[in-house]
ROZA-756830 format. One record per residue (C-alpha): x, y, z; residue number from 1. Coordinates in nm, 2 decimals, padded with zeros to 4 digits. Example, Ala and Ser with C-alpha at 12.3 -4.5 7.8 and 13.67 -1.06 7.14 Angstrom:
! residues 2
<r><c1>01.23</c1><c2>-00.45</c2><c3>00.78</c3><resi>1</resi></r>
<r><c1>01.37</c1><c2>-00.11</c2><c3>00.71</c3><resi>2</resi></r>
! end
This chain:
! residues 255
<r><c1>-00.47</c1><c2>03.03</c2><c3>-02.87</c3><resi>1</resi></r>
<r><c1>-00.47</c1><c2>02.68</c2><c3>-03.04</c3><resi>2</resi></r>
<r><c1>-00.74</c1><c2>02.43</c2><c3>-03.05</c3><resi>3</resi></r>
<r><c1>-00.71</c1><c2>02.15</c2><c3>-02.88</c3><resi>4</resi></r>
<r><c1>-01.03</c1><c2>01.98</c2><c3>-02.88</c3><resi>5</resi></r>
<r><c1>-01.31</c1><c2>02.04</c2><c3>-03.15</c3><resi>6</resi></r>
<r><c1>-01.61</c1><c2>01.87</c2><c3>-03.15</c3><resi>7</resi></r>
<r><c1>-01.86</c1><c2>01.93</c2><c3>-03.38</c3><resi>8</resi></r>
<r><c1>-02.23</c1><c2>01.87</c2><c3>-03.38</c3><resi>9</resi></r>
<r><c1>-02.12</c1><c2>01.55</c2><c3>-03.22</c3><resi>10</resi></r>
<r><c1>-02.39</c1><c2>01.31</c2><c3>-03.14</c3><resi>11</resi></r>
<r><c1>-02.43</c1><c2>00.96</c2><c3>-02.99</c3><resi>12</resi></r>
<r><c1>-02.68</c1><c2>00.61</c2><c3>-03.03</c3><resi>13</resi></r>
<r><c1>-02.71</c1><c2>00.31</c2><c3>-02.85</c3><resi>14</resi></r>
<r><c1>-02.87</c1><c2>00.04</c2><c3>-03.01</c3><resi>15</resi></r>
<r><c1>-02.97</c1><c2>-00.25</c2><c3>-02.80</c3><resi>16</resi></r>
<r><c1>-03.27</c1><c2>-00.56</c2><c3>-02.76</c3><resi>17</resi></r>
<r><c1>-03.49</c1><c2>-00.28</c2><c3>-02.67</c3><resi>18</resi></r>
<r><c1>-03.45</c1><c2>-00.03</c2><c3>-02.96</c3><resi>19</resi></r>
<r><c1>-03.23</c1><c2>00.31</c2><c3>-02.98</c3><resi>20</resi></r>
<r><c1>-03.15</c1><c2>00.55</c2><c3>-02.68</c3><resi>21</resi></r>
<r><c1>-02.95</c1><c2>00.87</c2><c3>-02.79</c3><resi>22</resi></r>
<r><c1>-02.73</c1><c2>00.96</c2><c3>-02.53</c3><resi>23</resi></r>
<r><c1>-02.58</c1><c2>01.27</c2><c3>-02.71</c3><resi>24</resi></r>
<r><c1>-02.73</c1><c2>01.55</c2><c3>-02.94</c3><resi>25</resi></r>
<r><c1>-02.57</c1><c2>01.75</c2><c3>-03.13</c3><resi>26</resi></r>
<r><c1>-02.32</c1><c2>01.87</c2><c3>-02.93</c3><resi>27</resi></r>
<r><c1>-02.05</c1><c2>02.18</c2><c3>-03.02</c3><resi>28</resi></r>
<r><c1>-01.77</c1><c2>02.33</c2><c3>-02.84</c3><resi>29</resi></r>
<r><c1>-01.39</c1><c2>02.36</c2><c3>-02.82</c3><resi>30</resi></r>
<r><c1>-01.14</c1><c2>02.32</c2><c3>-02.57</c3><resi>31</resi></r>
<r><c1>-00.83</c1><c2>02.55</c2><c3>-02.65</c3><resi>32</resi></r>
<r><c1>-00.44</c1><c2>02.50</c2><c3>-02.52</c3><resi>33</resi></r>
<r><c1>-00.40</c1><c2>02.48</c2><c3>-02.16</c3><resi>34</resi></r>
<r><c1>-00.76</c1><c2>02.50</c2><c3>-02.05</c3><resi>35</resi></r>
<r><c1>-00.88</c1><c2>02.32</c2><c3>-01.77</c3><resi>36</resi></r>
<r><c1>-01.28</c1><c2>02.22</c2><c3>-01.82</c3><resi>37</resi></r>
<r><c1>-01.55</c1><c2>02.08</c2><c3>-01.60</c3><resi>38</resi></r>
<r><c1>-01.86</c1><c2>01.86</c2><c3>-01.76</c3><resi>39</resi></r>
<r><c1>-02.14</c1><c2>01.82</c2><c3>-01.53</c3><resi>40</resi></r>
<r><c1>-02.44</c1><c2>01.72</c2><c3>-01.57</c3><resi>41</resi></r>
<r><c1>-02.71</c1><c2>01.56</c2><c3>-01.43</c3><resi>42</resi></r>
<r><c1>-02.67</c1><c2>01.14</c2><c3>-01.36</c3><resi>43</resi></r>
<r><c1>-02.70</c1><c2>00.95</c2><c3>-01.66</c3><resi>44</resi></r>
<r><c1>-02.68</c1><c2>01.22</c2><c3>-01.93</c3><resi>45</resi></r>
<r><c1>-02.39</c1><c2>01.09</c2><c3>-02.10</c3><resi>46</resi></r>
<r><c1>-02.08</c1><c2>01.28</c2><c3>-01.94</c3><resi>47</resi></r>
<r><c1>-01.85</c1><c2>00.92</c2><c3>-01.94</c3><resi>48</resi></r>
<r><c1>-01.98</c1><c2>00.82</c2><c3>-02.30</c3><resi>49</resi></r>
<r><c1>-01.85</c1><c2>01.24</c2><c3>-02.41</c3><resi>50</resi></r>
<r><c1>-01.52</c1><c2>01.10</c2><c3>-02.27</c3><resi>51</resi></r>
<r><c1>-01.51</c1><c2>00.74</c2><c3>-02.44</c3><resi>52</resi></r>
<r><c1>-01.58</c1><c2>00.93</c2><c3>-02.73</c3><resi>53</resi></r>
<r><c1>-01.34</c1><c2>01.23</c2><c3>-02.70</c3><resi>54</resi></r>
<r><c1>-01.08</c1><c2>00.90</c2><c3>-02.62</c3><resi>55</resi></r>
<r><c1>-01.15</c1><c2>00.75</c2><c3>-02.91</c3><resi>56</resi></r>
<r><c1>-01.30</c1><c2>00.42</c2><c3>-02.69</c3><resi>57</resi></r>
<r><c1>-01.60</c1><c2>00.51</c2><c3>-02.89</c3><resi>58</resi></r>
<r><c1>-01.71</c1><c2>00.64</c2><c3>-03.25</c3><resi>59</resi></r>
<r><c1>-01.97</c1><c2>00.91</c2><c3>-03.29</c3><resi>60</resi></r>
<r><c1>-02.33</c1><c2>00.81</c2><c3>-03.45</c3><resi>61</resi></r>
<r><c1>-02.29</c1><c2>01.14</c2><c3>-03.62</c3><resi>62</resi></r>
<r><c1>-02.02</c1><c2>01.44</c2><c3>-03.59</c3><resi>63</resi></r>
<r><c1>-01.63</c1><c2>01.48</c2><c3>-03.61</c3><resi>64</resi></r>
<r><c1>-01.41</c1><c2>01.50</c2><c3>-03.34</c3><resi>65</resi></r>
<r><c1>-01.05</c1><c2>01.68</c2><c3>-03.35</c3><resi>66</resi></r>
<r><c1>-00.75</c1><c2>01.68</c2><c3>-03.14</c3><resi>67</resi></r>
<r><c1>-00.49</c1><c2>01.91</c2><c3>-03.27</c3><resi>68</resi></r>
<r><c1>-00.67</c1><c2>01.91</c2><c3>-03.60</c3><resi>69</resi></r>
<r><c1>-00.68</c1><c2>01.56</c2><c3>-03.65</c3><resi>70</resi></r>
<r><c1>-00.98</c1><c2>01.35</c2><c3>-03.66</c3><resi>71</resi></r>
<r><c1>-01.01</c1><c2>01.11</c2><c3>-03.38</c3><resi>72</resi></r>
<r><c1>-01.01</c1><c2>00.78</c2><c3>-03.52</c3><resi>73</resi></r>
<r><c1>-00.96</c1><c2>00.56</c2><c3>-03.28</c3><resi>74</resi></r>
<r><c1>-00.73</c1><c2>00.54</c2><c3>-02.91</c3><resi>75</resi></r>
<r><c1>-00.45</c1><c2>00.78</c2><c3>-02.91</c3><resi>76</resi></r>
<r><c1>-00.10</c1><c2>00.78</c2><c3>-02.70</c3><resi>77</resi></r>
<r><c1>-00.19</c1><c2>01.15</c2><c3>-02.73</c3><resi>78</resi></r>
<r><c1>-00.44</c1><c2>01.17</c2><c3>-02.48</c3><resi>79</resi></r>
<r><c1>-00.43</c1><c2>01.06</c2><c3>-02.10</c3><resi>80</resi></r>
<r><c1>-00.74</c1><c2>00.88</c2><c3>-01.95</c3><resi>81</resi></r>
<r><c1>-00.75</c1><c2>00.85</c2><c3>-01.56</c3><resi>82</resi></r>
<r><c1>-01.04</c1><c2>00.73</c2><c3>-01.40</c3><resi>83</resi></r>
<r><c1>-01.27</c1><c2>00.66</c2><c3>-01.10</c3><resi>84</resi></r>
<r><c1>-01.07</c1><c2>00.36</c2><c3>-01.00</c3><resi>85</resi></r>
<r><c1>-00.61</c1><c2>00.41</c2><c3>-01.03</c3><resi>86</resi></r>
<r><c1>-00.59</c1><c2>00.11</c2><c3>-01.19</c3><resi>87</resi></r>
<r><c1>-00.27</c1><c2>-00.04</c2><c3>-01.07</c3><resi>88</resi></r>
<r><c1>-00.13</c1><c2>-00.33</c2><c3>-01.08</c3><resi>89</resi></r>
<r><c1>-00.08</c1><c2>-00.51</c2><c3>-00.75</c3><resi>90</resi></r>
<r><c1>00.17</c1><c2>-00.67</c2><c3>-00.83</c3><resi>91</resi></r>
<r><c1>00.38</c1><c2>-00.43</c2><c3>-00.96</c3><resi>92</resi></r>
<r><c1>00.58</c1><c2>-00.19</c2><c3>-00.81</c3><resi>93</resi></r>
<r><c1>00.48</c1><c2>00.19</c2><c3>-00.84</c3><resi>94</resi></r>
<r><c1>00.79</c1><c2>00.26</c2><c3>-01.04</c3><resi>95</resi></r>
<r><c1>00.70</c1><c2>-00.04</c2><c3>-01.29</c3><resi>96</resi></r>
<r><c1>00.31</c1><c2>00.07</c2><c3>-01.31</c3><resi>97</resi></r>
<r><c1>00.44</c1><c2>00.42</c2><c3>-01.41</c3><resi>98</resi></r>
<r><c1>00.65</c1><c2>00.33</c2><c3>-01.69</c3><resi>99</resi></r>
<r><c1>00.36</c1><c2>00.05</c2><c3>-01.81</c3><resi>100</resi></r>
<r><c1>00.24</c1><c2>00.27</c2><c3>-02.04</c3><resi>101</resi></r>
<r><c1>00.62</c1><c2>00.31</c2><c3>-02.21</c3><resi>102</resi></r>
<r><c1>00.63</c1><c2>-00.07</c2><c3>-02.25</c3><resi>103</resi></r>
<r><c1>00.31</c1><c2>-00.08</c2><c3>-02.42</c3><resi>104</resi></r>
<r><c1>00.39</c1><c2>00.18</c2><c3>-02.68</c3><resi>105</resi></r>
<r><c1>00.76</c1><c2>00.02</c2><c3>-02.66</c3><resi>106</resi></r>
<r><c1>00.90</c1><c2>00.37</c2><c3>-02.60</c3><resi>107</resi></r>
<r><c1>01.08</c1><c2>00.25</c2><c3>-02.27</c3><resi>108</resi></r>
<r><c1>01.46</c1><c2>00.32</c2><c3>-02.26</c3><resi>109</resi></r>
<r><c1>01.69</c1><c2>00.51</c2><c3>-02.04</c3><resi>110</resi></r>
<r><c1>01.57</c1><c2>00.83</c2><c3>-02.14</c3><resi>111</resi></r>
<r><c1>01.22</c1><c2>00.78</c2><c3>-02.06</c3><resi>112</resi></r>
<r><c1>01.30</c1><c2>00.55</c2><c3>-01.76</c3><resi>113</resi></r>
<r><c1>01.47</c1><c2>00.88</c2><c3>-01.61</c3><resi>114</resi></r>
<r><c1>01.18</c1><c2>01.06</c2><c3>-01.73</c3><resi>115</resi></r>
<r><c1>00.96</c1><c2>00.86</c2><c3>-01.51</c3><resi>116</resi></r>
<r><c1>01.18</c1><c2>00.86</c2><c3>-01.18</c3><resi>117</resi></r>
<r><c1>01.19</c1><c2>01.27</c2><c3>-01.22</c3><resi>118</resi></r>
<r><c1>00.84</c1><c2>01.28</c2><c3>-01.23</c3><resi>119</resi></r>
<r><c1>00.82</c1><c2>01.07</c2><c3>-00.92</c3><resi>120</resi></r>
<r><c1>01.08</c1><c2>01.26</c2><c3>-00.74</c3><resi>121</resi></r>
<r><c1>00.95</c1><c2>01.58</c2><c3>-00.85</c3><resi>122</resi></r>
<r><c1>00.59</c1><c2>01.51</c2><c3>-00.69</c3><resi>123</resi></r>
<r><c1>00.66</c1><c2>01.37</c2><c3>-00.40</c3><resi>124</resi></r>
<r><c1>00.70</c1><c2>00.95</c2><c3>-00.47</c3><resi>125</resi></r>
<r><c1>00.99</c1><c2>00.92</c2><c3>-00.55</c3><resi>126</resi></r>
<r><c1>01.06</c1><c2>00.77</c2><c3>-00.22</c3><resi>127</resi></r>
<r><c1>00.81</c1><c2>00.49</c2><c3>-00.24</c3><resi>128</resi></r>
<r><c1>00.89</c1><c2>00.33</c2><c3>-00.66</c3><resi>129</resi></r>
<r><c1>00.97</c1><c2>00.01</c2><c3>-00.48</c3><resi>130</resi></r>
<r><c1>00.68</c1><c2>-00.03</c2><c3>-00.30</c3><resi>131</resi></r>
<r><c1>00.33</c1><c2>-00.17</c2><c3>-00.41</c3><resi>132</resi></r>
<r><c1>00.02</c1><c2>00.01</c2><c3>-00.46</c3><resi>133</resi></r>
<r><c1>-00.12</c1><c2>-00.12</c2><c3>-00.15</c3><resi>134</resi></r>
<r><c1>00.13</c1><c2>-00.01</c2><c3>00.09</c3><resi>135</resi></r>
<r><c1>00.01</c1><c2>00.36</c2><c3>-00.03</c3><resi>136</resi></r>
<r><c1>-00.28</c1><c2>00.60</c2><c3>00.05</c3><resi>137</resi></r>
<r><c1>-00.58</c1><c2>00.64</c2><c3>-00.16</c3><resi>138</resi></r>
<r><c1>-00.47</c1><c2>00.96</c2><c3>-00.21</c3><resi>139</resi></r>
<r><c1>-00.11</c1><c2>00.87</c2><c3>-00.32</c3><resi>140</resi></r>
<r><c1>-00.22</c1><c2>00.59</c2><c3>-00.53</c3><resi>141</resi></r>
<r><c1>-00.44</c1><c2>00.83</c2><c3>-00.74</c3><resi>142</resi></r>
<r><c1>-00.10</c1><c2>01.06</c2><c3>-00.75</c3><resi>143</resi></r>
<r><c1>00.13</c1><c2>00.77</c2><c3>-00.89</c3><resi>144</resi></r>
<r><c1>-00.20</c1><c2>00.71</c2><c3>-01.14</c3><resi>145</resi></r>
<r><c1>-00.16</c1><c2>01.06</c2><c3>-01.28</c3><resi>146</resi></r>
<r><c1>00.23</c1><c2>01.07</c2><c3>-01.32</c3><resi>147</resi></r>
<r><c1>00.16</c1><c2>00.76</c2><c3>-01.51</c3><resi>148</resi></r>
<r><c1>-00.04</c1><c2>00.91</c2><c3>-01.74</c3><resi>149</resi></r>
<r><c1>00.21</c1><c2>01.22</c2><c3>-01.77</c3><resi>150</resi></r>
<r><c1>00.49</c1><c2>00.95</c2><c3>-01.84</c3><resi>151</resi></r>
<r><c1>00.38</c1><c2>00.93</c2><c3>-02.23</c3><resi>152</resi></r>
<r><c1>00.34</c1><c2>01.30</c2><c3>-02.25</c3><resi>153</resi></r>
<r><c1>-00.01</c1><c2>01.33</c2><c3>-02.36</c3><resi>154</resi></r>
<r><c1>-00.16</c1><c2>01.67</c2><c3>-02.51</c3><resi>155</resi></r>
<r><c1>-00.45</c1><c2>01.63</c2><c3>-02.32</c3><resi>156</resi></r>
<r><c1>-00.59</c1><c2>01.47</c2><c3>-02.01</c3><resi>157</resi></r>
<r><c1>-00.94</c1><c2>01.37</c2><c3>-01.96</c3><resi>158</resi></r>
<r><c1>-01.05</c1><c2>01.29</c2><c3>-01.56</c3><resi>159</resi></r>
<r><c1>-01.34</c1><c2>01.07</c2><c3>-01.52</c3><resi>160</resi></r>
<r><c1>-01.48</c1><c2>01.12</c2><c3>-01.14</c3><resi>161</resi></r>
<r><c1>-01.09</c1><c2>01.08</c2><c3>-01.04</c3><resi>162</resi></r>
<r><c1>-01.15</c1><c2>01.18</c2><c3>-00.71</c3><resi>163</resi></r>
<r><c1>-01.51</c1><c2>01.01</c2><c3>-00.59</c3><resi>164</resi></r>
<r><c1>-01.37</c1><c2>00.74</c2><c3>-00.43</c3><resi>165</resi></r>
<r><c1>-01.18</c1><c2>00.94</c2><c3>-00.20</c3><resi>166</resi></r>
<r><c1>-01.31</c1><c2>01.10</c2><c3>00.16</c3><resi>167</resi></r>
<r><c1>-01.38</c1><c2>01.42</c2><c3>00.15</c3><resi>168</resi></r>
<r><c1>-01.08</c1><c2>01.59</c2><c3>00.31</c3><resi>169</resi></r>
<r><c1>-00.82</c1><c2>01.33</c2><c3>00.10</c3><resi>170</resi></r>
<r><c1>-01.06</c1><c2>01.44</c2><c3>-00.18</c3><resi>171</resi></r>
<r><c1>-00.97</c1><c2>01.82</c2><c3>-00.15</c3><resi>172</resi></r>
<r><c1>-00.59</c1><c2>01.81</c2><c3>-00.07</c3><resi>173</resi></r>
<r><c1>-00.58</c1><c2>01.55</c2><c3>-00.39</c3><resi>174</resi></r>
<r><c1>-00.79</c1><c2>01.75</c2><c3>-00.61</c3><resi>175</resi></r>
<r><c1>-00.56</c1><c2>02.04</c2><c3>-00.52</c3><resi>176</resi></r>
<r><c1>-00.25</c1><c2>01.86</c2><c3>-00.58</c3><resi>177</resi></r>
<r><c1>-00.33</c1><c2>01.73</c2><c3>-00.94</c3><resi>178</resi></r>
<r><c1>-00.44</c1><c2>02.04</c2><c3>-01.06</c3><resi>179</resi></r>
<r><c1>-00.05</c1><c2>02.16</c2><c3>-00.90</c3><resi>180</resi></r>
<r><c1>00.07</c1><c2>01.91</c2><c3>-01.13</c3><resi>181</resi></r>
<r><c1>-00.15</c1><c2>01.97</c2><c3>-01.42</c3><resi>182</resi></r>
<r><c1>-00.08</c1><c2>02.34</c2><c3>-01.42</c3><resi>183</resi></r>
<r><c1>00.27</c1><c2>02.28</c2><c3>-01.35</c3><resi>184</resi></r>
<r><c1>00.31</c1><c2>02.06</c2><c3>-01.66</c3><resi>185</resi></r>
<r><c1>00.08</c1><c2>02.27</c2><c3>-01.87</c3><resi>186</resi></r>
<r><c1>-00.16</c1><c2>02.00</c2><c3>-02.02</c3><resi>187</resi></r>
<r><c1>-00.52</c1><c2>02.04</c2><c3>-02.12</c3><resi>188</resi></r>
<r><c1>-00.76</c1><c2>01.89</c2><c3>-01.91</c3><resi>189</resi></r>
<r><c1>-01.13</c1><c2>01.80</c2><c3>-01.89</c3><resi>190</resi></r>
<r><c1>-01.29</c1><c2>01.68</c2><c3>-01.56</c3><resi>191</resi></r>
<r><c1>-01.61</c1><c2>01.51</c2><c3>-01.58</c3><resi>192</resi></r>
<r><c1>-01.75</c1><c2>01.52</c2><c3>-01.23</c3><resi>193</resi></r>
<r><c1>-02.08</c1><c2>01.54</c2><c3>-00.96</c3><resi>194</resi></r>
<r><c1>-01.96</c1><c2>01.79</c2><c3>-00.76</c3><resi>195</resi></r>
<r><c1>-01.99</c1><c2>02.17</c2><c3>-00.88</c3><resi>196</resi></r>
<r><c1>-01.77</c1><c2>02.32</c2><c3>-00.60</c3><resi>197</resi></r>
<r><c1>-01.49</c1><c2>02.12</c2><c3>-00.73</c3><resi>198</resi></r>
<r><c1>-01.58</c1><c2>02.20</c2><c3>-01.08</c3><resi>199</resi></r>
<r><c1>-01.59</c1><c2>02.58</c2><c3>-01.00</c3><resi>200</resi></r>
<r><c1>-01.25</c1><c2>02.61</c2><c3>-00.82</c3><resi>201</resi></r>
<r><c1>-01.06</c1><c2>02.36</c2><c3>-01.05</c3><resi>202</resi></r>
<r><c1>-01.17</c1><c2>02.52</c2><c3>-01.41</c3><resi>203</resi></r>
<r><c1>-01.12</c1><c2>02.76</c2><c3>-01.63</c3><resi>204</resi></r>
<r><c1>-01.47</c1><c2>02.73</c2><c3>-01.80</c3><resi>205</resi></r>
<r><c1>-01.78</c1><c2>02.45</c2><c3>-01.69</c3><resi>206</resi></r>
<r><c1>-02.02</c1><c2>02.34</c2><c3>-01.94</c3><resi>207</resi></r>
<r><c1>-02.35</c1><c2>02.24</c2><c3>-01.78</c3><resi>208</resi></r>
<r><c1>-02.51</c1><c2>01.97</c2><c3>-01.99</c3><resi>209</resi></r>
<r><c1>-02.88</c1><c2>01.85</c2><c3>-01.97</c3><resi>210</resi></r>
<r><c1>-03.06</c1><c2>01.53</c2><c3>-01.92</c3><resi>211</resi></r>
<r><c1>-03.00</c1><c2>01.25</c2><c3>-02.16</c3><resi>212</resi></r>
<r><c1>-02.95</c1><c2>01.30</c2><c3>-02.45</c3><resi>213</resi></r>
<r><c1>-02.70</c1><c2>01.53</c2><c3>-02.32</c3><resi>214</resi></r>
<r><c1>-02.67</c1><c2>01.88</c2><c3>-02.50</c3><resi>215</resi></r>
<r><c1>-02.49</c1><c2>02.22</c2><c3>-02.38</c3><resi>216</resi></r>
<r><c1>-02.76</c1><c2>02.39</c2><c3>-02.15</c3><resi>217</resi></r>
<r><c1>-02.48</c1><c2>02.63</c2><c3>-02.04</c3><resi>218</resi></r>
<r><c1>-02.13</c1><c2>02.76</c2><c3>-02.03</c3><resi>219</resi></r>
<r><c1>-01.99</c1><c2>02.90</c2><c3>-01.75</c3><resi>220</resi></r>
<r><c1>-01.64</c1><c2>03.11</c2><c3>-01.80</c3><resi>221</resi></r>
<r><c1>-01.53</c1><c2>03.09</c2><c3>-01.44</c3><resi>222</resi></r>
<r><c1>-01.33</c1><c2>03.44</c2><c3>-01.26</c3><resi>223</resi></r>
<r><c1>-01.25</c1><c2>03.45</c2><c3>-00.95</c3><resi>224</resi></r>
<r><c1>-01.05</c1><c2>03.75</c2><c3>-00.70</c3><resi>225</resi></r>
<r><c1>-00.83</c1><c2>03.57</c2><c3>-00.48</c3><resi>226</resi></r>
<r><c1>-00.45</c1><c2>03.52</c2><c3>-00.45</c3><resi>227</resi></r>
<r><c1>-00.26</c1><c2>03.24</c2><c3>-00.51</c3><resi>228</resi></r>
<r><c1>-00.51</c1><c2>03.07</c2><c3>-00.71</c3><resi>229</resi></r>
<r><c1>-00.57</c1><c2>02.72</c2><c3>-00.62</c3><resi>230</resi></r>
<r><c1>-00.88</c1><c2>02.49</c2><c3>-00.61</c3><resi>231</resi></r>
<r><c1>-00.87</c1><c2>02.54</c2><c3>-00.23</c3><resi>232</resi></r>
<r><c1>-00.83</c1><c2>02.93</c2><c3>-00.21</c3><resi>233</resi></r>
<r><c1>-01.07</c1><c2>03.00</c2><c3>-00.50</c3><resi>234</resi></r>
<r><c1>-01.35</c1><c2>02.84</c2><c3>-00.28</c3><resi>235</resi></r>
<r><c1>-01.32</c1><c2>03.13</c2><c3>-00.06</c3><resi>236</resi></r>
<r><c1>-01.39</c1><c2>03.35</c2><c3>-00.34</c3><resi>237</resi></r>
<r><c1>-01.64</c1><c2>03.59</c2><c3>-00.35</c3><resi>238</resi></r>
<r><c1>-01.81</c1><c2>03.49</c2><c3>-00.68</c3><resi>239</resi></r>
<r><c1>-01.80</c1><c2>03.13</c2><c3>-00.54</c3><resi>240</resi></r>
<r><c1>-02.13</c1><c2>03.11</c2><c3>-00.42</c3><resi>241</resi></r>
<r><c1>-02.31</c1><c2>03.26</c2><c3>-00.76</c3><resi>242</resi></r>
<r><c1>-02.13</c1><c2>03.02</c2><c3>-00.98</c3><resi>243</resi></r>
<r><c1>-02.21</c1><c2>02.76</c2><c3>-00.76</c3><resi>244</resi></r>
<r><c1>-02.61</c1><c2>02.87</c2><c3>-00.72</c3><resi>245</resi></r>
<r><c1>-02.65</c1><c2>02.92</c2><c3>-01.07</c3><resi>246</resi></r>
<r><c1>-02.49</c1><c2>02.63</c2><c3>-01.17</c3><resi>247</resi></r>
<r><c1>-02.69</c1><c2>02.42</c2><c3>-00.85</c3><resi>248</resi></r>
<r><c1>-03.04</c1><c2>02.57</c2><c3>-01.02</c3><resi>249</resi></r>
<r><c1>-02.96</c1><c2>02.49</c2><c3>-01.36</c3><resi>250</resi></r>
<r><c1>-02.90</c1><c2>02.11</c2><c3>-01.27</c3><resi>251</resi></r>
<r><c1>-03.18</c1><c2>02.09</c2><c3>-01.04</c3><resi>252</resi></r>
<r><c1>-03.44</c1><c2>01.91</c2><c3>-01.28</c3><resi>253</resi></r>
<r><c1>-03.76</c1><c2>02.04</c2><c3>-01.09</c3><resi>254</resi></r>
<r><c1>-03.66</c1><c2>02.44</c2><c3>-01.12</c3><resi>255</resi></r>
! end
């Protein structure tokens, strides 16, 4: 299977007033075609900067990083960021913050303009590409967020705490209907989150990182018995609860 991601011995500095704080050491590991992978970690040990720099947002103190063999240099219409926050635009319709993306890269036409509106019908906004982002819920709003990112076709997606501003039942219905689409549309994901159940039912494989400066305390191939696999029935599980203990202990800084 092809290799998406590659990041090797990647680490990361900050230099500031106060001197140098490494927030990542020396970290190694691969992300392969159609993978969907969990970072957690305990607060502060750099998951968002492995992101930036994964994005190309930020440049590695030492290390390479590849996407599809190529060394990330900088930004990339290749891959899909979607954070904490939807970002959208107020004053814009939904229909006209999904095809923003197009405009900026100046790939808007007719073609991708239809590409757009099938992605809207086909999960469930269609309906609503007139209206503005406040007249939705949180949950849909995150929806028309991730369709937006789908719109430039990126080869992979990277999910910063997506879902943490959500409650919790919006959380667990949302959660489950991205990784729907993801799945559906068969991109390569990585989902930095806090919250190891949704980690566990959402991924393929969860690396466990450690304090700052992060490194790979762990890696966690996740298989799970149950039918109709979904982040929702895969909590009922019964290797749930191990995965979910083991990987509670190992981030619990006083064991």
């Amino acid at each position: 299977m092809e290799k998406i991601v590659e990041m090797q011995n990647v680490s990361m500095n900050y230099h500031s007033l106060g001197g140098e704080t490494q927030a990542i050491k020396s970290l190694s590991f691969d992300i392969l075609d159609g993978e969907f992978v969990s970072i957690v970690g305990p607060s502060g040990c750099g998951k968002s900067t492995l992101l930036s720099l994964i994005s190309g947002i930020l440049k590695p103190s030492k290390g390479r990083i590849l996407i599809k063999n190529e060394e990330v240099k900088g930004p990339s219409k290749n891959i899909g960021y979607m954070l904490q926050k939807d970002h959208l635009f107020e004053w814009r319709t939904i229909i006209k913050n999904v095809i923003i993306g197009l405009e900026i890269q100046g790939t808007l036409n007719k073609e991708t303009y239809k590409s757009a509106e099938k992605l809207l019908k086909e999960y469930g906004l269609y309906e609503f590409k007139n209206y503005y982002p406040k007249q939705l819920s949180g949950g849909m709003r995150q929806r028309a967020a991730l369709i937006r990112t789908l719109t430039a076709n990126p080869d992979l997606l990277l999910l910063d705490e997506p879902f943490s501003a959500l409650d919790y039942q919006t959380r667990l219905a949302i959660s489950e209907e991205i990784w729907l689409i993801i799945k559906k549309e068969k991109k390569t994901a990585i989902l930095v989150t806090h919250d190891i159940s949704e980690a566990i039912s959402m991924s393929d494989r969860v690396i466990v990182l450690t304090k700052r400066p992060a490194e790979i305390k762990s890696v966690y191939d996740i298989v799970l018995t149950c039918e109709n696999k979904t982040p929702i029935t895969c909590r009922e599980a019964p290797e749930f609860r191990y995965y979910f203990n083991s990987i509670w202990k190992e981030l619990d800084v006083h064991v």
